[in-house]
MOPAC internal coordinates of N, CA, C and O (Angstrom, degrees):
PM7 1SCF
backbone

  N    0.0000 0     0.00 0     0.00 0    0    0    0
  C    1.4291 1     0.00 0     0.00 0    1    0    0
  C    1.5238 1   108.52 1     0.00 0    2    1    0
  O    1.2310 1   124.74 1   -45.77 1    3    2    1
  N    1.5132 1   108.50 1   134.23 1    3    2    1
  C    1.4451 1    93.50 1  -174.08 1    5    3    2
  C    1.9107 1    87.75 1  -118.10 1    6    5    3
  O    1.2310 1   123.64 1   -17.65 1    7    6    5
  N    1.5180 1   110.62 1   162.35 1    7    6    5
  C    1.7263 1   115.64 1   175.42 1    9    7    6
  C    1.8340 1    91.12 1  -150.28 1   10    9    7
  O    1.2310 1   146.31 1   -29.54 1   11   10    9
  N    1.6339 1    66.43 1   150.46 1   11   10    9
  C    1.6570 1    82.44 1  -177.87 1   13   11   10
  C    1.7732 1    96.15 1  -132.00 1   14   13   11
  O    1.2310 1   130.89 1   -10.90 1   15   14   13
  N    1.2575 1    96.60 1   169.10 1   15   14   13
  C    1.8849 1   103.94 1   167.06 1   17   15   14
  C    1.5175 1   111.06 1   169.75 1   18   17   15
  O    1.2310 1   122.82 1    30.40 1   19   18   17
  N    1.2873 1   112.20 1  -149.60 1   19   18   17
  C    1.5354 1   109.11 1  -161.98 1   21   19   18
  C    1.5236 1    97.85 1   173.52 1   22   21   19
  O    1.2310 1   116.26 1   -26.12 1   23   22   21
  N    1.5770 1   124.70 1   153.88 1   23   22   21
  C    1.3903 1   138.21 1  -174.30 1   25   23   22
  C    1.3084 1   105.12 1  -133.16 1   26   25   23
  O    1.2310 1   120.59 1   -13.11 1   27   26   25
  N    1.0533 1   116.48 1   166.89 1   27   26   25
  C    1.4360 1   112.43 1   154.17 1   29   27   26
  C    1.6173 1   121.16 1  -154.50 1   30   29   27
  O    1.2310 1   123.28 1   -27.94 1   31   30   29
  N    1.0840 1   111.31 1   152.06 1   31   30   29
  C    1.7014 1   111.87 1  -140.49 1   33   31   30
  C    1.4737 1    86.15 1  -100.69 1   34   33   31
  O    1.2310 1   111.85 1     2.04 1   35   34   33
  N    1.3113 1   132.97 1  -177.96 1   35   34   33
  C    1.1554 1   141.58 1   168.61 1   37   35   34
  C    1.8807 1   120.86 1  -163.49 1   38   37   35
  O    1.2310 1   104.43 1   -37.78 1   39   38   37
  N    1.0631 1   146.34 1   142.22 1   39   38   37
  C    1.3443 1   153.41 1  -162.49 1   41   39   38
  C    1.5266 1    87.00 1  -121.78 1   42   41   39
  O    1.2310 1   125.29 1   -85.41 1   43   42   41
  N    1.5412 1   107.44 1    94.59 1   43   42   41
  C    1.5216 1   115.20 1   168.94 1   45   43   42
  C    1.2831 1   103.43 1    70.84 1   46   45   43
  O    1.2310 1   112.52 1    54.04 1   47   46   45
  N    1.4239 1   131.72 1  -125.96 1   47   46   45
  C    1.3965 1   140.46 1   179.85 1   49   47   46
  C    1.7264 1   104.83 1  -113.35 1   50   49   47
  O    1.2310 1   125.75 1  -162.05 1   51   50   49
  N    1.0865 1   106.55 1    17.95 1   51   50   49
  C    1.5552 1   105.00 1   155.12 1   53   51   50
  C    1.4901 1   126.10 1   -99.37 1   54   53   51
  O    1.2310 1   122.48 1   -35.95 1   55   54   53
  N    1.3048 1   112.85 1   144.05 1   55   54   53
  C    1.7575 1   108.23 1  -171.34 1   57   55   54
  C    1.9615 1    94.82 1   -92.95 1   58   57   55
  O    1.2310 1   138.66 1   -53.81 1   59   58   57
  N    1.3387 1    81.43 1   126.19 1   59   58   57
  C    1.7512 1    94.23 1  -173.28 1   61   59   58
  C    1.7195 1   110.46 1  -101.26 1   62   61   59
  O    1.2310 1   123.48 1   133.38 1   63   62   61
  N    1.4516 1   110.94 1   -46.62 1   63   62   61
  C    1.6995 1   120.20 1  -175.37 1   65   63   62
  C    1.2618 1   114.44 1  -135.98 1   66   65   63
  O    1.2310 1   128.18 1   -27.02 1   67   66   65
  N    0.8819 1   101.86 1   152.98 1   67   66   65
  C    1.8670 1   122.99 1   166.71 1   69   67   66
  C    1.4746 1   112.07 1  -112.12 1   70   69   67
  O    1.2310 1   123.15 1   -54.54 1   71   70   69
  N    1.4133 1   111.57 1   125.46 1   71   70   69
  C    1.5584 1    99.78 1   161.49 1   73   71   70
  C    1.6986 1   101.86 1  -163.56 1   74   73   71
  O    1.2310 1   128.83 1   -14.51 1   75   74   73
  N    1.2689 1   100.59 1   165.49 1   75   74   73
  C    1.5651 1   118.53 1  -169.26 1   77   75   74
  C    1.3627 1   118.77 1  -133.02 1   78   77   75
  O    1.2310 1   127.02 1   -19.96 1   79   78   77
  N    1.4455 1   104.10 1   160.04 1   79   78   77
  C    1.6227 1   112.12 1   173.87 1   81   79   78
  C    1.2862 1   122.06 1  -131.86 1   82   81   79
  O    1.2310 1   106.56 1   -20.86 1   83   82   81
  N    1.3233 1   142.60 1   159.14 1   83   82   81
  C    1.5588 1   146.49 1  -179.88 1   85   83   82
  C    1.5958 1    89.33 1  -136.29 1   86   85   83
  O    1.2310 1   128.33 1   -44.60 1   87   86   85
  N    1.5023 1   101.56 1   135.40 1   87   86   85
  C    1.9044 1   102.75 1   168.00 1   89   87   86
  C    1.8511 1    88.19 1  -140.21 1   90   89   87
  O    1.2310 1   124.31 1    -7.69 1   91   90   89
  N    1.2266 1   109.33 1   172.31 1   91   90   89
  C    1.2920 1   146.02 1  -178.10 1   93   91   90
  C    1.5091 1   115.47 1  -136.25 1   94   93   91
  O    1.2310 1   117.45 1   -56.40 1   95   94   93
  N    1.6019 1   122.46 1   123.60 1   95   94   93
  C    1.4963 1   107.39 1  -168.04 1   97   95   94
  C    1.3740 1    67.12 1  -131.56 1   98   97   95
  O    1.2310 1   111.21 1   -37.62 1   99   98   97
  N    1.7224 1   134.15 1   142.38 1   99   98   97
  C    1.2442 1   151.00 1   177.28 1  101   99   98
  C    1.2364 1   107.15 1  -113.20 1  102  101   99
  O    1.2310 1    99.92 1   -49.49 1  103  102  101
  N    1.2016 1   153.91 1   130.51 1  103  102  101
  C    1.7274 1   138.42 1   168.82 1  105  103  102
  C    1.4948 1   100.09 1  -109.69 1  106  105  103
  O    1.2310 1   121.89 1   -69.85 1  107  106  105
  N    1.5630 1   113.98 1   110.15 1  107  106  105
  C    1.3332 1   144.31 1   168.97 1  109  107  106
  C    1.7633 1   109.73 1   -40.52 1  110  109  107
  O    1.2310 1   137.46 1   110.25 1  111  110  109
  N    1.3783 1    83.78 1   -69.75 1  111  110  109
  C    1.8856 1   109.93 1  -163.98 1  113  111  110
  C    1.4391 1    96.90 1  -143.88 1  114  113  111
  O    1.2310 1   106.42 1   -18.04 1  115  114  113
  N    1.2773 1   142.84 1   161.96 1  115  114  113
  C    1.6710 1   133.44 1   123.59 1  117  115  114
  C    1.3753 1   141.97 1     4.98 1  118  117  115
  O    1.2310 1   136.25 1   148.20 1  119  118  117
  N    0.9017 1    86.14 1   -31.80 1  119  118  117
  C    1.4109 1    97.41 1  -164.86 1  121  119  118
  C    2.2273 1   110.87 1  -125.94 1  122  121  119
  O    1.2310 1   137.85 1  -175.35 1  123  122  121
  N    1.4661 1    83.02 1     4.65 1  123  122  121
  C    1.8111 1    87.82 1  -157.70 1  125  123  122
  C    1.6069 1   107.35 1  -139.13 1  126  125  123
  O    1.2310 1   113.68 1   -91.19 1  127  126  125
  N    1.2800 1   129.57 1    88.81 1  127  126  125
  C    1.4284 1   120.39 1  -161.69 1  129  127  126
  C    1.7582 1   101.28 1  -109.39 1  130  129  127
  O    1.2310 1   116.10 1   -38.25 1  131  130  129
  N    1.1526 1   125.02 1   141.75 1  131  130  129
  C    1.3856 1   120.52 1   159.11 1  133  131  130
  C    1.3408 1   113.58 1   -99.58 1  134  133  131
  O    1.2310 1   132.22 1   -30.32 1  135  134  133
  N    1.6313 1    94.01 1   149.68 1  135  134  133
  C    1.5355 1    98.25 1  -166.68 1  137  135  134
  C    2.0016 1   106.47 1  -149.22 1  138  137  135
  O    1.2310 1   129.43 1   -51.96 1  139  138  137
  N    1.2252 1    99.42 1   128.04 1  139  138  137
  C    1.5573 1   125.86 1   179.45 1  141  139  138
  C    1.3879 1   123.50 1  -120.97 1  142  141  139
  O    1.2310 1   127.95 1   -48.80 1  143  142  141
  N    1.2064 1   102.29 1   131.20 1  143  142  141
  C    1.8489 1   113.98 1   172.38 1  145  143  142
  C    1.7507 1   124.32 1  -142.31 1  146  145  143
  O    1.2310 1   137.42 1   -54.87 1  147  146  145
  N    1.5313 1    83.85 1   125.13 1  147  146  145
  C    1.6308 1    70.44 1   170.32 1  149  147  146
  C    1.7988 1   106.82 1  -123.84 1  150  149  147
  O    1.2310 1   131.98 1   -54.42 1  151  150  149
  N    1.3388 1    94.48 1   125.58 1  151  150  149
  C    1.3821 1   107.39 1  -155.75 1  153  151  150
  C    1.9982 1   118.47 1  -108.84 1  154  153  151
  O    1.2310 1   127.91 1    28.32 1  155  154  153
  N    0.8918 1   102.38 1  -151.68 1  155  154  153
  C    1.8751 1    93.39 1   178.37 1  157  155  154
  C    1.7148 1   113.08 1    18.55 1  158  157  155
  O    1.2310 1   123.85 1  -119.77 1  159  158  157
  N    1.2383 1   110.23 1    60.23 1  159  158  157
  C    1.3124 1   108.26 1  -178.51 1  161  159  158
  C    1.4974 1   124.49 1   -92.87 1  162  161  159
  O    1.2310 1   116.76 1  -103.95 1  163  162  161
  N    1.5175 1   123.77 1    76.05 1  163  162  161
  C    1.3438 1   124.68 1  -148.42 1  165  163  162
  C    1.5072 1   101.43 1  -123.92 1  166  165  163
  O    1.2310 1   128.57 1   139.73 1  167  166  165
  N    1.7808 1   101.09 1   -40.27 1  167  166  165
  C    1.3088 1   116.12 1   169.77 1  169  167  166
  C    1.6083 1   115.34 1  -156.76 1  170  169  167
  O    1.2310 1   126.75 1   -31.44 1  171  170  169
  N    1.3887 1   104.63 1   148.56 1  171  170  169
  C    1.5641 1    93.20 1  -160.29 1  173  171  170
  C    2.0276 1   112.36 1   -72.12 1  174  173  171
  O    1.2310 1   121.16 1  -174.28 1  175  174  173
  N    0.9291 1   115.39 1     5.72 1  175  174  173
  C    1.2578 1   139.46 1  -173.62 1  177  175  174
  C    1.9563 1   104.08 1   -77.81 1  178  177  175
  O    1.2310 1   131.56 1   122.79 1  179  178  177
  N    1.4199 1    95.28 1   -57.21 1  179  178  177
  C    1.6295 1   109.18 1  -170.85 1  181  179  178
  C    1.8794 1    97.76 1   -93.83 1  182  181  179
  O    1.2310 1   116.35 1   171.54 1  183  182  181
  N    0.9818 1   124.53 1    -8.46 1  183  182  181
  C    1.5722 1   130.50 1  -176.11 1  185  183  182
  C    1.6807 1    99.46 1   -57.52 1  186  185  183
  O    1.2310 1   132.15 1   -24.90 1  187  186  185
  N    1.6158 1    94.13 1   155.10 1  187  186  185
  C    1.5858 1   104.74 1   173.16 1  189  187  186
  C    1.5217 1   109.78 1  -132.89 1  190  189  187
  O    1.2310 1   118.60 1   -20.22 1  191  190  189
  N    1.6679 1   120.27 1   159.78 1  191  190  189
  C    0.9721 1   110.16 1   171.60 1  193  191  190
  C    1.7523 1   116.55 1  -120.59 1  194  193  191
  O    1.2310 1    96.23 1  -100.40 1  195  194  193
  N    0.9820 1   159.52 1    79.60 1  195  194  193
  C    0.7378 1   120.80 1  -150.14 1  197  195  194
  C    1.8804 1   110.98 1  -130.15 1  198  197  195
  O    1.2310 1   123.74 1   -12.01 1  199  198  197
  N    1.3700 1   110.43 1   167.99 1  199  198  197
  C    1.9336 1    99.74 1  -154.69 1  201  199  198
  C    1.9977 1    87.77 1  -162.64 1  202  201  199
  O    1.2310 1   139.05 1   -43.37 1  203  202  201
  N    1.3821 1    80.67 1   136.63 1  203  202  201
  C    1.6575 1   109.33 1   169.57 1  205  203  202
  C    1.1566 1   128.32 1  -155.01 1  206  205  203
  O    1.2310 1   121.67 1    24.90 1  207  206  205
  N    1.1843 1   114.41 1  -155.10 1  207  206  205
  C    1.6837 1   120.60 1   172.67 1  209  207  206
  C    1.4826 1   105.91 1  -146.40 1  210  209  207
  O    1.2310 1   132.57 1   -44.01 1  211  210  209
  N    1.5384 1    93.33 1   135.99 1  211  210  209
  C    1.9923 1    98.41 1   176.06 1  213  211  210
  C    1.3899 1    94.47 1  -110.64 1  214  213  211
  O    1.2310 1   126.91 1   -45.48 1  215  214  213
  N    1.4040 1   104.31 1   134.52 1  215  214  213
  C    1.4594 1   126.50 1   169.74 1  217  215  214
  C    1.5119 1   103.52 1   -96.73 1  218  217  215
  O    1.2310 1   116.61 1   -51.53 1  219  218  217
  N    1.3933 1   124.05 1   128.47 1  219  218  217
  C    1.2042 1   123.48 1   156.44 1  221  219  218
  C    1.5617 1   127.51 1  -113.41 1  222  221  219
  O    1.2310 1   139.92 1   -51.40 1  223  222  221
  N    1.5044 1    78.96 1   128.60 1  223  222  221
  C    2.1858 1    96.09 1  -166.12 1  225  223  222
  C    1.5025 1   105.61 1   -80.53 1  226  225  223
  O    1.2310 1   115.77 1   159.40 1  227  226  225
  N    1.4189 1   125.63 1   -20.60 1  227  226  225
  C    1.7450 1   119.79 1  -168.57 1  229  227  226
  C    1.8775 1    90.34 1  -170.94 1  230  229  227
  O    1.2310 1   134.17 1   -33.40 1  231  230  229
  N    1.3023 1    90.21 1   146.60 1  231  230  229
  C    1.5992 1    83.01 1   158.27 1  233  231  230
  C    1.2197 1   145.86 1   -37.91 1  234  233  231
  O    1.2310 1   116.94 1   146.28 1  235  234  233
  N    1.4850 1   123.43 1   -33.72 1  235  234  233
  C    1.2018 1   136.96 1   176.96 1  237  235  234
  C    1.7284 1   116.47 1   -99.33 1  238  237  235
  O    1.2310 1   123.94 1   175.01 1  239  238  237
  N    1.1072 1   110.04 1    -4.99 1  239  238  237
  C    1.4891 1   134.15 1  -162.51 1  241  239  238
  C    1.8371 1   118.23 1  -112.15 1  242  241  239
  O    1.2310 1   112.38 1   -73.72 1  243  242  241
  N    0.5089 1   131.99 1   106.28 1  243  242  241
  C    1.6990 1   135.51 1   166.43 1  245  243  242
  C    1.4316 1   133.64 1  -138.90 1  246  245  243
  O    1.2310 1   117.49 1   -49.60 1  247  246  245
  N    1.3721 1   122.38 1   130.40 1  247  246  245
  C    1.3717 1   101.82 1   165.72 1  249  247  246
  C    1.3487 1   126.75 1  -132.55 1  250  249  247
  O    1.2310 1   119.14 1   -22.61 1  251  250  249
  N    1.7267 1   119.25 1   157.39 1  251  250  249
  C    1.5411 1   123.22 1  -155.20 1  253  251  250
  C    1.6110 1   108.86 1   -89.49 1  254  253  251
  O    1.2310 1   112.66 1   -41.51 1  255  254  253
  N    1.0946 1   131.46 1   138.49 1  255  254  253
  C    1.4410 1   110.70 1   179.32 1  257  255  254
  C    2.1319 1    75.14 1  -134.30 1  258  257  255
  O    1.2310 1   133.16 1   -54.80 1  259  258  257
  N    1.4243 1    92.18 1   125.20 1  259  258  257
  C    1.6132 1   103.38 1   175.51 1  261  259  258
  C    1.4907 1   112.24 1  -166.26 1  262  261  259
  O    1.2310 1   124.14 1   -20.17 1  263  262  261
  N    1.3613 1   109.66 1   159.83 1  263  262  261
  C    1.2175 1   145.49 1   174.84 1  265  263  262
  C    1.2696 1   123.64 1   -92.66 1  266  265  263
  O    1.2310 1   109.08 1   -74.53 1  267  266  265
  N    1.6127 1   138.06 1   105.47 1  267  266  265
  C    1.1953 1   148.09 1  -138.12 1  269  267  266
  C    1.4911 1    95.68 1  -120.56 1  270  269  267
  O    1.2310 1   113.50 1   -18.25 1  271  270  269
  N    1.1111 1   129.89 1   161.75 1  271  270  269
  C    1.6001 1   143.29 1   174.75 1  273  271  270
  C    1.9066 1    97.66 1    12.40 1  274  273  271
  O    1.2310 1   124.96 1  -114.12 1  275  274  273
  N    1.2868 1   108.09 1    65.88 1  275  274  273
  C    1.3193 1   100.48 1   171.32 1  277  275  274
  C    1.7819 1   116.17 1   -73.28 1  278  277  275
  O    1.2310 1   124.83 1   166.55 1  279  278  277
  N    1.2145 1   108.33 1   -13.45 1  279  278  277
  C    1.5571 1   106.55 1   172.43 1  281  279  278
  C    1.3512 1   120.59 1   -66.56 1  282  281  279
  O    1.2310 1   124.40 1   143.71 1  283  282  281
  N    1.2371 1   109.17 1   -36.29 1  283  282  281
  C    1.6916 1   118.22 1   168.40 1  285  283  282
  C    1.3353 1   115.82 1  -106.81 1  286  285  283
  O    1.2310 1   121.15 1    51.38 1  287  286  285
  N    1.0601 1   115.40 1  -128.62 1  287  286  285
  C    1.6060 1   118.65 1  -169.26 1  289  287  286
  C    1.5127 1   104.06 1   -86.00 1  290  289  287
  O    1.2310 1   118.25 1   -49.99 1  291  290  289
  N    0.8542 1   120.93 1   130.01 1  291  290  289
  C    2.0262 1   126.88 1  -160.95 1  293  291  290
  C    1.3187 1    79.28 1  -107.57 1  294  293  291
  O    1.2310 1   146.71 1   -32.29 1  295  294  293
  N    1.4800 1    65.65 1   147.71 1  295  294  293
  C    1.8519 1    99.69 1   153.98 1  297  295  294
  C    1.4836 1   131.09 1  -141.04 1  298  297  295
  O    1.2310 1   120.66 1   -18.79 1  299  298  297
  N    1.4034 1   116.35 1   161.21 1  299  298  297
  C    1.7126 1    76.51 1  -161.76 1  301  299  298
  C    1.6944 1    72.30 1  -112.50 1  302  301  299
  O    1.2310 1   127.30 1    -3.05 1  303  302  301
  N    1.8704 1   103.56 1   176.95 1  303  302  301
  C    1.7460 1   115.97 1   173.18 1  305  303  302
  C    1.3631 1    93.02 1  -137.75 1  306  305  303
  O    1.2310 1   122.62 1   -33.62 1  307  306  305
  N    1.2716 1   112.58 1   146.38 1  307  306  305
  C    1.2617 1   142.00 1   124.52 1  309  307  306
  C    1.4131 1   130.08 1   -93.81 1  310  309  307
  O    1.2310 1   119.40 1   -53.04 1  311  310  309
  N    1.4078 1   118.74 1   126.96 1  311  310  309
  C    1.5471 1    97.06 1  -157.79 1  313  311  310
  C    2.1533 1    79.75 1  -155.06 1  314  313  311
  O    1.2310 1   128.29 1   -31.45 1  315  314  313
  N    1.2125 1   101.65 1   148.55 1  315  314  313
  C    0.9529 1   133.24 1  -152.93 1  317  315  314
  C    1.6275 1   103.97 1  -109.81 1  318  317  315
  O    1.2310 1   117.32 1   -48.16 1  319  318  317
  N    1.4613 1   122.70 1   131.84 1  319  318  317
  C    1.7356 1   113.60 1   179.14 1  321  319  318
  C    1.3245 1    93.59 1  -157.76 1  322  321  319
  O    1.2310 1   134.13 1   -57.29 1  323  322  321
  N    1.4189 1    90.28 1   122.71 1  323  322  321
  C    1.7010 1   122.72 1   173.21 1  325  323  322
  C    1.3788 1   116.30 1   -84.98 1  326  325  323
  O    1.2310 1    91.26 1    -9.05 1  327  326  325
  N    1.2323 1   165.84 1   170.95 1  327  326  325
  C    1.4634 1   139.18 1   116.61 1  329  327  326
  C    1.3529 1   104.91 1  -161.02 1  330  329  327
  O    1.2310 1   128.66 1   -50.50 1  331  330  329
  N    1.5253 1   100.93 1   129.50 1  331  330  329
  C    1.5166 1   129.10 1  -157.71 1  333  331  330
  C    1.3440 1    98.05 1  -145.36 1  334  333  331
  O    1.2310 1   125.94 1   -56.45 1  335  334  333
  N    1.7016 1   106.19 1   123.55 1  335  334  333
  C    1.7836 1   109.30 1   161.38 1  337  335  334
  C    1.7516 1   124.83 1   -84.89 1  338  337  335
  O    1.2310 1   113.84 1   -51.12 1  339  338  337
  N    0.9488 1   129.26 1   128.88 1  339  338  337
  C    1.3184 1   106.60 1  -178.55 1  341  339  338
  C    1.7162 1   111.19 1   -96.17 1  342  341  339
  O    1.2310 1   120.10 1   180.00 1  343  342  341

């Protein structure tokens, strides 16, 4: 699955920035999706890339193990996703 989009920032009620994103969500297995973004796309200078894999433990349950601005100074995430309707 590929998604695209864009925000735009503003200083009060003035329009200040433009910027955009492209991601890629790949599904491995069931249970195992790869996932890529390249995001803040305003200038290739301030751009990010960043790519992992979500493991999913239960339907409502998953977690991200990824690599954030690997072009510059990385970081890595672990990040945690719950989701329950009540």
């Amino acid at each position: 699955m590929i998604n695209y989009g864009g925000n735009i920032t503003t200083d009060g009620f003035e329009f200040d920035k433009l910027h955009g994103f492209v991601s890629l969500n790949y599904s491995i297995a069931d249970y195992l999706d790869f996932i890529t973004e390249w995001d803040n796309i305003r200038s290739i200078k301030t751009s990010r890339v960043n790519s992992g894999f979500r493991i999913y433990i239960a339907d409502f349950f998953a977690l991200d193990l990824a690599v954030r601005n690997y072009n510059n100074k990385a970081e890595r995430i672990l990040q945690v996703k719950y989701n329950y309707t009540f």
